[in-house]
C-alpha positions, 0 to 999 in steps of 0.5 A: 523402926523397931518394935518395943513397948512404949516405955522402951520406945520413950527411953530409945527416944530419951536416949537419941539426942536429935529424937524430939518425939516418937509414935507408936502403934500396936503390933501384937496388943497380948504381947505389949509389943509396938512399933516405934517410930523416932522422929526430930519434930518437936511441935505438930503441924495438925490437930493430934487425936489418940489413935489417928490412923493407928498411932499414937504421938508422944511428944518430948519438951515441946518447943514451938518453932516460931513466936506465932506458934508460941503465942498461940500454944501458951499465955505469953502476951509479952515481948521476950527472950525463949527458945524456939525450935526452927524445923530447919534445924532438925530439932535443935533449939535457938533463942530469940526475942519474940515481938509483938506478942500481943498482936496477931503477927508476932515477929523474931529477931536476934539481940546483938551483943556487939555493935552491928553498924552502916556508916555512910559519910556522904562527902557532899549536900548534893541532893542527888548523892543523898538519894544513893543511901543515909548519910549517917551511921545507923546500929542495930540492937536487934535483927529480924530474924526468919527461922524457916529461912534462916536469913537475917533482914537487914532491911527492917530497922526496927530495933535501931538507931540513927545518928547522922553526920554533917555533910561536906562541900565537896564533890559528890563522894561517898565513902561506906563502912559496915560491921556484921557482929554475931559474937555472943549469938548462936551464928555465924555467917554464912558462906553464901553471904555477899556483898554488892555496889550501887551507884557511881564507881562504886567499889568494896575497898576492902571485905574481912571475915572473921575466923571464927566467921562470926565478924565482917567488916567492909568498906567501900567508895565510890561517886555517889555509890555504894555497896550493901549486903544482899537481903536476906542475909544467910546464916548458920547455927554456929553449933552446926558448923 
């Protein structure tokens, strides 16, 4: 904390690229001197009056940290594209697709640039195989995005699509393929992220993770099994890393 007056304090903020707002309250009002506080939120949690308890709160382009939060500081009742600022990223910015802005529950989600897919050719008809997951490929176009968690889920299939496949006459066997595609997003997977088999003899066949951590692709098989990403699904802001 140093002492300036509030000019200096908003050029010191200015200056700081992780600085998003600063206070200020008086040390000696004849001298003009302040203490100034420099802080990384951007958006109040609370009502702000002049002078609450002593200081005073100078906020610098702020950026709400959620869709709600957007929704209930400005007059966008349409589904688009904006920046938030999630608390967990310590003042950094994020795009996301604000949904449902004209209802009380606004969600986030994630547009995908590259194809993000589940496929699962169930080699059977037999009820009880059907029952272990879809038989058919299933992409996703947007993924719900929680940014105080900073988790994917996975299983909210809003924004996708579903084609499914014929099935076979064999025996009851499964064989699963899933794409992870964050490239052209701010993401990147994390190193928390796993993967996890239901069912039958069920068994990931083979798991690969991109270099630049943005890719992963898995396969697997099993009799009637399959395997999955744990929900949610972590993540990290591709600039953070």
């Amino acid at each position: 904390m140093e002492t300036t007056s509030i000019a200096e304090c908003r050029e010191i903020c200015r200056k700081n690229p992780l600085c998003r707002s600063f206070e200020t309250k008086p040390k000696c009002l004849p001298c003009g001197e302040h203490y100034c506080y420099l802080s990384s939120a951007n958006f109040p949690e609370y009502e702000i009056y002049p002078n609450y308890a002593g200081w005073d709160l100078y906020i610098l382009n702020p950026i709400p940290y959620t869709c709600a939060k957007i929704k209930k500081c400005s007059f966008i009742r349409t589904d688009t594209e904006i920046n938030i600022s999630p608390r967990t990223l310590n003042g950094q910015n994020v795009s996301v697709f604000c949904e449902g802005m004209s209802t009380d529950f606004p969600k986030e989600y994630i547009t995908l640039r590259k194809p993000t897919y589940f496929e699962v050719p169930l080699i059977s008809n037999t009820t009880s195989c059907l029952s272990f997951g879809e038989n058919g490929r299933r992409r996703y176009n947007k993924v719900r995005f929680l940014p105080e968690e900073m988790v994917l889920d996975l299983n909210d299939k809003k924004f996708t699509t579903y084609e499914p496949f014929p099935h076979g006459k064999k025996m009851c066997l499964s064989k699963q393929n899933f794409t992870i595609d964050l490239r052209h997003t701010e993401f990147i997977i994390s190193e928390k992220a796993n993967w996890v088999t239901s069912g039958v003899s069920a068994n990931i066949t083979s798991s690969q993770i991109s270099k630049d951590k943005q890719v992963a692709v898995i396969s697997c098989s099993g009799k009637c099994g399959i395997c999955k990403s744990i929900s949610p699904f972590p993540v990290i802001l591709l600039f953070n890393f």
